[in-house]
N, C-alpha and C positions, 0 to 999 in steps of 0.2 A: 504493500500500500504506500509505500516511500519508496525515496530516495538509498542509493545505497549508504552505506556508514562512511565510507570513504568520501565520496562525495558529498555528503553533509560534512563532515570533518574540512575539507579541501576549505566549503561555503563559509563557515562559522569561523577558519581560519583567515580569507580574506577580511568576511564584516570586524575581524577581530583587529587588523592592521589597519582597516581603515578607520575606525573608531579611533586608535591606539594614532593616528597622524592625526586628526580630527581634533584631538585632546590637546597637542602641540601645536597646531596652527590655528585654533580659536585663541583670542585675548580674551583678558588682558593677561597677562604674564606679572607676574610678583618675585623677584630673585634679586631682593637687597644686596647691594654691594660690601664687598668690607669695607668700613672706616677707615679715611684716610689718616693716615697720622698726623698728629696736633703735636708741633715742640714742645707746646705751652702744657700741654697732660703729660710730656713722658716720664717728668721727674718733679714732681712739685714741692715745694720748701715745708716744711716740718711746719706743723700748728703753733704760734705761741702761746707757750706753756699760761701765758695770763691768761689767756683763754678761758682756758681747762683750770683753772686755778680753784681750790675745794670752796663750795660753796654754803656757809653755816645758815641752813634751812631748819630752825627751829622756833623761831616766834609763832605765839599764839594768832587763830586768824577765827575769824567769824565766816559760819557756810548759810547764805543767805537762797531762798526757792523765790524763784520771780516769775511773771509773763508778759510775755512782751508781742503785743500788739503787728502784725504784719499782711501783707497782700492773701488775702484768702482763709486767712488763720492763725490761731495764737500761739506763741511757739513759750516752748515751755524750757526753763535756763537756770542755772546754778552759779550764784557769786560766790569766791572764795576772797573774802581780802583780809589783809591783813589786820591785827588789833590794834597795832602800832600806831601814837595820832601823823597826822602828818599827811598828805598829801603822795600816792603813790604810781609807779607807772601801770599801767594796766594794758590785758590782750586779751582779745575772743580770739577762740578756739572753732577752726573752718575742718569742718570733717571731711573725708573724702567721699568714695563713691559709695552708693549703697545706704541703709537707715540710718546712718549717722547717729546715733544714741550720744547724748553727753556722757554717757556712764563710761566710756571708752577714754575720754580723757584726764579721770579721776587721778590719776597716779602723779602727771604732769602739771595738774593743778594745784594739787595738795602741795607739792613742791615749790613751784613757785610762790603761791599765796605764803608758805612756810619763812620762805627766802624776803617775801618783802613785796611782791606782786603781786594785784587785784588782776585775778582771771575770774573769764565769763566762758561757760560752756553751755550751749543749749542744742535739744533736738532738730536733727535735718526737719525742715516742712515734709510733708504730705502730699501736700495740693502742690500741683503744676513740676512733679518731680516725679519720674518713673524712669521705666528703662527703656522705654522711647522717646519720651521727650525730655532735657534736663534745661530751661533757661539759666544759662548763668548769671546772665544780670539778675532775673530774680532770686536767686541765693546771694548774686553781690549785695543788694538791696537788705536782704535778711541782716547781712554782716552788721550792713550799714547801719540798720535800727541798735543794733547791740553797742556798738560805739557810740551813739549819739546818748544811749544810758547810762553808758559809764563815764562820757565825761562831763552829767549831769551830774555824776555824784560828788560828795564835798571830800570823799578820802583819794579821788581820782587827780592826777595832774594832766589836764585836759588835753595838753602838747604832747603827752605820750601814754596815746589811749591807741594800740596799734591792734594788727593783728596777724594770727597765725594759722598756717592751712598746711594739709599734707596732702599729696596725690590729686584726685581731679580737685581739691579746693585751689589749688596752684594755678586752674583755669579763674577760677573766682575770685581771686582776692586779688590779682592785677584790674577787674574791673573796679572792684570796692577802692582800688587803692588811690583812681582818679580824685576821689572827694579828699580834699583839703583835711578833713578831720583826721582820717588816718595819718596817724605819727607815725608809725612804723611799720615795717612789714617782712614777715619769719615764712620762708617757702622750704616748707619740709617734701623730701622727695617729689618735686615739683618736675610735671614733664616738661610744658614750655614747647612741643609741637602740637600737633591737631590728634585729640583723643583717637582716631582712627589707627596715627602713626606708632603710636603708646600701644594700642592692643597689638596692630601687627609685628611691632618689636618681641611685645612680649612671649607673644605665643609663638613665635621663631626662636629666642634663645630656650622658653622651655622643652622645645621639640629637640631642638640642638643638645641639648641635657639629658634627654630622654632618648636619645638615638632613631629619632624616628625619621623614616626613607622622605625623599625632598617631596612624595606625592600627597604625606600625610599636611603638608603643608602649605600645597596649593589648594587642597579639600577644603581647609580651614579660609585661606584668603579669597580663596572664589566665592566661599559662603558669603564671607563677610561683603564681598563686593556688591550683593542685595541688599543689603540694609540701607536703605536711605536717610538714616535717621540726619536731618541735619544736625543736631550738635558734634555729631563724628566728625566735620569737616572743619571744628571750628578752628579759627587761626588766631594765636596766642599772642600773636605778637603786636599787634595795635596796640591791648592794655597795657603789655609791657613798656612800650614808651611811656606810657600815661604815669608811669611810678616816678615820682618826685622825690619821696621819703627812703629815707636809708633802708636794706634790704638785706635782711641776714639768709643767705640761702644754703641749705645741707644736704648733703647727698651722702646716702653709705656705698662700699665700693663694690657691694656683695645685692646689690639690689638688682632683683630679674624684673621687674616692671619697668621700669621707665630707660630711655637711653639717657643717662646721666650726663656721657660728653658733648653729647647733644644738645642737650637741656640748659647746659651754662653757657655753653657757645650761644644759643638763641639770647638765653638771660642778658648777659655779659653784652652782646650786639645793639641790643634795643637799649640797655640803659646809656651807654657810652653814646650812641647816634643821636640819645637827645641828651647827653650831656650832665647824664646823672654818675655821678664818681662814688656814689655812698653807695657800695656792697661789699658785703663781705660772703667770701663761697668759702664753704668747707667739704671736705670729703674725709667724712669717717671711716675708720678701718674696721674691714668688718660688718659695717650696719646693715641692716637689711631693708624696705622700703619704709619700716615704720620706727627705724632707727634703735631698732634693738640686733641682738645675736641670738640670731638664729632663731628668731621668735620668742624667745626669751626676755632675760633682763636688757634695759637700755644700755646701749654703747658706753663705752668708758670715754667719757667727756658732754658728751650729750646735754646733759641738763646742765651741768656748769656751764658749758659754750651759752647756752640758750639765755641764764640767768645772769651771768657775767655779763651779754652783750646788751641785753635790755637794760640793764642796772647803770650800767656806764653809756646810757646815751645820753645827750648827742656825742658826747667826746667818744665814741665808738664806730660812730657813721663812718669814720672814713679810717679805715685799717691802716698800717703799713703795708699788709701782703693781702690783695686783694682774694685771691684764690692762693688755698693752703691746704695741706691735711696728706692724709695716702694718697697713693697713685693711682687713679681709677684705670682702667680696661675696659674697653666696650669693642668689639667685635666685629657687627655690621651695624651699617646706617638706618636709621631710622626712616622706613618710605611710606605714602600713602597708598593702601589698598585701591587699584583703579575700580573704577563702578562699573558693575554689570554690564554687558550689553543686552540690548533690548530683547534677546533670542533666549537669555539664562537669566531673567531678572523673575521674580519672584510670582510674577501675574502668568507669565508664557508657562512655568514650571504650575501653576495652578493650573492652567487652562487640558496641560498634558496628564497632571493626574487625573480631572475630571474624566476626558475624552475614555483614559483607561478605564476609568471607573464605570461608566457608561457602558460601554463593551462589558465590563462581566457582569453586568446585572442584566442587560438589554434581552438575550435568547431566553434565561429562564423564565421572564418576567412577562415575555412573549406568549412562551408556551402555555404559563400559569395563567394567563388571560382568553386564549382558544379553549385552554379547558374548561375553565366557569362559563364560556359562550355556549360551550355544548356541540362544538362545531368540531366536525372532523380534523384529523391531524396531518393531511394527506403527505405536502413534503416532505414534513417529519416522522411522518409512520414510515413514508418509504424510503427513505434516506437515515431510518435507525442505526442501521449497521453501519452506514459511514459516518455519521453527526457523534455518533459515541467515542470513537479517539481523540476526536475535535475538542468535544466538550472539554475533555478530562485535559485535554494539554492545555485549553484554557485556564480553567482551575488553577494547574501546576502555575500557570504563570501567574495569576491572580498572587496566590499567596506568596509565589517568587519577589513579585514590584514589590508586595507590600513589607516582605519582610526585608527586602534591602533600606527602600525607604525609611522603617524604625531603625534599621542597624546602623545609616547612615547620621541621621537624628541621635541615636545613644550614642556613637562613636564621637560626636562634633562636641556633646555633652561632657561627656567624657575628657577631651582634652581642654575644652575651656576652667572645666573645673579642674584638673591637674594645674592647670597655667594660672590660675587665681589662687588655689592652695598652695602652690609651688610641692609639689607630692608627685606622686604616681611613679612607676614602676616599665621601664622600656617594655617588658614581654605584654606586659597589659596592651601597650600602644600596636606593637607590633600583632598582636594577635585579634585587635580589632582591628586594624588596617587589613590582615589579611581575612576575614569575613567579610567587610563589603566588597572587598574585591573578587571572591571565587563567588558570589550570591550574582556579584554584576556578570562573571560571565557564565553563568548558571542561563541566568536572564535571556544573554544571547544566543547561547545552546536552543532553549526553548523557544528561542523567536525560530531560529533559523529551521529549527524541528516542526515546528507548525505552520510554518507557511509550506513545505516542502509535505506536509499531511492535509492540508487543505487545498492543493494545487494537485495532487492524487486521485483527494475524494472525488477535485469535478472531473478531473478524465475521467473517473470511472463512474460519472455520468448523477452525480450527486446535487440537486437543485436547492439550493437552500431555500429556507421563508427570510421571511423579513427581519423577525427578530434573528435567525443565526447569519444573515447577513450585518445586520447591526454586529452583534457580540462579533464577531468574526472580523469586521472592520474595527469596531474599536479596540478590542483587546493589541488585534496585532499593531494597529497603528500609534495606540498608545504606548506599549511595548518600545516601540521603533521610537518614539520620541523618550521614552525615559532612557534608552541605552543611547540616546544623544546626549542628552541631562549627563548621565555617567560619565562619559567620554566628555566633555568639559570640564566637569569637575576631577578628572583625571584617575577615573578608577579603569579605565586599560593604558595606562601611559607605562611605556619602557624604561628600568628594566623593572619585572616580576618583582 
């Protein structure tokens, strides 16, 4: 009723090359360069020890629960200041990506307040913050309200009411830091390119970690090339000029999220082009993105650097050694993920699951409606014996798309969450990389096997109805467009 084995083998082996070029000659193409090397990073001048100098954090401090009034809703904040009279520097606390909880920066509060510091921490908003859409100006805005409380207060010294952000707050607080009021500003692991460049760094050095094959990580950048979320594209570098006020910025040397030498070279660019000389960069040894070891305790220096430098402003604004600390290392460049094209973007990929989907529901769907008609089965009674192998390879293919599609979705899951936890285990990665690849050509196997069984059935004289022309059209044809989907996303690219 087929084809021989040979010759499907031969078929399955062309579709398999041509997919497999097909994969390589669609865009866009994502293959970061190494970084070039910077004289200014190879060897950089040891911290001054004043710095890092111990810092006696043990005055009494008062912990005050406040609410503070904002676009859409009231955000809920914790003052720690000190008990001491007098007049003191103060900073909010910008959280990064994700629920932002104040409880997260209990540890660096207490310290500071302890040392002499009025800190304010309070909850990420809710409203107008998700994982599609993030405004920054409206988190800038949030900062904004928390400053303008603190230097209402009469224990605040209004000139240096600043503040401090880690990770995407490093997007936010160059807009906050436009307004006049902001005295100062602490960019803890701050990217400083466009949050899209930030994910595809990252999830490239963790794959690099992880030993996983260059195809596990065109899967991921192709993916990402359909998100259109605009904040992924946004450009950091406008607010950066905008900073006026002195700028302490930290990077640890051990951080897999962000391209750090990237991140001070854009810093460092934008302050100097508008003529701002007040930063100081350090690179701690060792720190990790949240300036501790290894997720552990904070860095040895960390909170003294942070306390020290707020403590002695202004005479701090302007260092001797503008950039100082360990030697960082960074690998490749920081690129942006090109966007879809319009053939792999997220609508075309709906349009082709539907069509498949359509296909295996359409014949049965058919036949379960002639039978409540009451109405004879004619093409289908007499085309039983050939509509039966049809069927069932449908089927197989049914569950074939679908279960690549989940394994393709668990696998994507799978590495982002590695790439966020900094975790996971190479045979892990390798051994779902090698599932959706043998499921993908499972897939082709079965396309090439059922067209080569349904191009059989009609020689030998097989009429279909309407529904197993439908299911017969859409399965195969959808088929044919997911093993395109495949083959872009690079699950037949060479080598194995």
């Amino acid at each position: 009723m087929g084809a021989g084995r040979g010759t499907l083998g031969v078929a399955a082996g062309l579709v398999l090359l041509a997919l497999a070029t097909l994969g390589y000659a669609l865009p866009p193409a994502f293959d970061p360069p190494p970084l070039q090397v910077d004289a200014a990073f190879q060897s950089l001048p040891a911290q001054p020890e004043y710095e890092r100098r111990p810092v006696v954090a043990a005055d009494p401090y008062r912990t005050e629960k406040i609410t503070i009034p904002a676009v859409g809703q009231q955000l809920q904040a914790t003052v720690r200041a000190p008990a001491t009279p007098g007049r003191h520097p103060a900073m909010v606390f910008i959280s990064g990506s994700g629920n932002g909880s104040q409880e997260e920066f209990v540890p660096q509060a207490e310290f500071l307040a302890a040392a002499g510091v009025v800190t304010l921490a309070f909850d990420k908003r809710t409203v107008g913050y998700n994982f599609r859409d993030r405004d920054f100006s409206l988190l800038a805005d949030d900062a904004l309200r928390m400053i303008k409380y603190l230097r209402s207060r009469p224990d605040v010294d209004p000139n240096l009411a600043g503040i401090w952000a880690v990770s995407e707050g490093g997007w936010v607080a160059p807009i906050a830091a436009a307004d006049p009021d902001v005295g100062f500003v602490v960019l803890i692991s701050s990217p400083n390119v466009s949050p899209l460049s930030q994910v595809a760094w990252a999830l490239n050095e963790q794959l690099l970690r992880l030993r996983a094959p260059a195809g596990v990580r065109d899967l991921l950048t192709r993916a990402m090339g359909n998100f259109g979320f605009d904040f992924l594209r946004h450009d950091a570098v406008p607010a950066l000029r905008q900073m006026r006020q002195p700028v302490l910025a930290l990077y640890g040397t051990t951080d897999p999220s962000i391209p750090f030498v990237e991140s001070t070279q854009a810093l460092t660019k934008a302050l100097t082009e508008t003529g701002n000389d007040k930063f100081t960069i350090r690179f701690l040894d060792q720190a990790d993105h949240a300036m501790r070891i290894a997720g552990g305790p904070f860095a040895p220096g960390y909170l003294e650097t942070l306390a020290n430098w707020i403590k002695a402003l202004p005479g701090a604004a302007k260092p001797t050694l503008p950039i100082a600390g360990a030697t960082p290392t960074q690998r490749f460049q920081a690129s942006d993920v090109p966007a879809a094209p319009w053939y792999a973007g997220g609508t075309m990929l709906g349009l082709t699951i539907c069509l498949a989907a359509v296909g295996y529901v359409a014949g049965p769907f058919a036949e379960l409606v002639v039978r409540l008609r009451g109405r004879p089965l004619t093409a289908a009674v007499h085309n039983a014996e050939l509509w039966a192998p049809i069927r069932r390879r449908l089927r197989r293919m049914a569950w074939t798309g679908l279960g690549l599609l989940a394994s393709v979705i668990a696998f994507i899951t799978l590495l982002v969450m590695f790439s966020v936890n900094q975790a996971g285990a190479w045979p892990a990665v390798l051994s779902g990389w090698l599932i959706v690849r043998v499921l993908a050509v499972l897939m082709l196997l079965q396309e090439v096997t059922a067209v080569a069984t349904v191009v059989s059935a009609l020689r030998d004289g097989m009429r279909p109805t309407r529904g197993q022309h439908v299911a017969i059209a859409g399965v195969l044809g959808g088929t044919g467009l997911l093993l395109v989907a495949a083959a872009y996303y690079g699950l037949f690219s060479f080598p194995w």
